[in-house]
C-alpha positions in Angstrom: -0.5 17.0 -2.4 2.5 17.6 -0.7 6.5 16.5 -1.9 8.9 14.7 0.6 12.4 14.0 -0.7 13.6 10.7 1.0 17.4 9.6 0.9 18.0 6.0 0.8 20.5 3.1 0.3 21.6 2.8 -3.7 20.7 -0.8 -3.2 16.9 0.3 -2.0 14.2 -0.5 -4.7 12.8 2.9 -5.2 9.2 0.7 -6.8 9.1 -0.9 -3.5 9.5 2.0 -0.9 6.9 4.1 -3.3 4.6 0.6 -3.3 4.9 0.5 0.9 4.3 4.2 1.5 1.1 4.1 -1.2 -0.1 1.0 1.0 0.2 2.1 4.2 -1.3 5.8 2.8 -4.3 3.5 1.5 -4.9 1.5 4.5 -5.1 4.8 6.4 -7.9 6.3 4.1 -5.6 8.8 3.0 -4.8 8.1 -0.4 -7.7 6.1 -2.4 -6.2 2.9 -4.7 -6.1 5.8 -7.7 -3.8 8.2 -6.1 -2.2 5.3 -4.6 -1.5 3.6 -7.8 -0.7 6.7 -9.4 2.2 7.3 -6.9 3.7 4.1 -7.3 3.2 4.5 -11.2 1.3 1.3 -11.6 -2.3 1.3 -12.8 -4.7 0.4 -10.1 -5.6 -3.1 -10.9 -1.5 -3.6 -10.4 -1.8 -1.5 -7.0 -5.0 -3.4 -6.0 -3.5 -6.7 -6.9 -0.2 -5.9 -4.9 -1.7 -5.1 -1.3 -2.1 -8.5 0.0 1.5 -8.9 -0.1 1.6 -5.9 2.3 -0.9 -7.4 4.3 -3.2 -4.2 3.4 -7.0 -5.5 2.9 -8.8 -3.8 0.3 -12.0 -3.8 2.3 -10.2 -2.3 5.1 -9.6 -5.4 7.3 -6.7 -6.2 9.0 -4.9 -9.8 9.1 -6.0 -10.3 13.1 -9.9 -9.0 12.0 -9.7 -11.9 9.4 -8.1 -14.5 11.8 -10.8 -13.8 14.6 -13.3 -14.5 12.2 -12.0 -17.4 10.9 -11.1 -18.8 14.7 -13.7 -17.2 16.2 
């Protein structure tokens, strides 16, 4: 795996920016909920668990998939 070195705000929750990045890595296939959760350092149930608040399906759908199902 690669290193990146990001500078942000004091304020800025590192937990949170590692949790986004891992998501967004996961809905794009490149990391799997393992590497994802290990980057964040949660276990993967907590990563798994945590992806709906990041609107990030774990069976790959997005919000608007869901919705056109639902509506039709």
């Amino acid at each position: 795996m690669k290193t990146i070195t990001l500078q942000v705000p004091e304020a800025a929750d590192e937990k949170e920016i590692k949790m986004q990045v891992a998501a967004l890595l996961f809905e794009r296939g490149l990391l799997s909920s393992g590497q994802a959760a290990v980057l964040v350092g949660i276990n993967k149930r907590e990563f798994i668990e945590s992806l709906g608040k990041h609107e990030v399906s774990i069976f790959g759908e997005t919000p608007e998939d869901l919705r056109k199902v639902i509506h039709g």
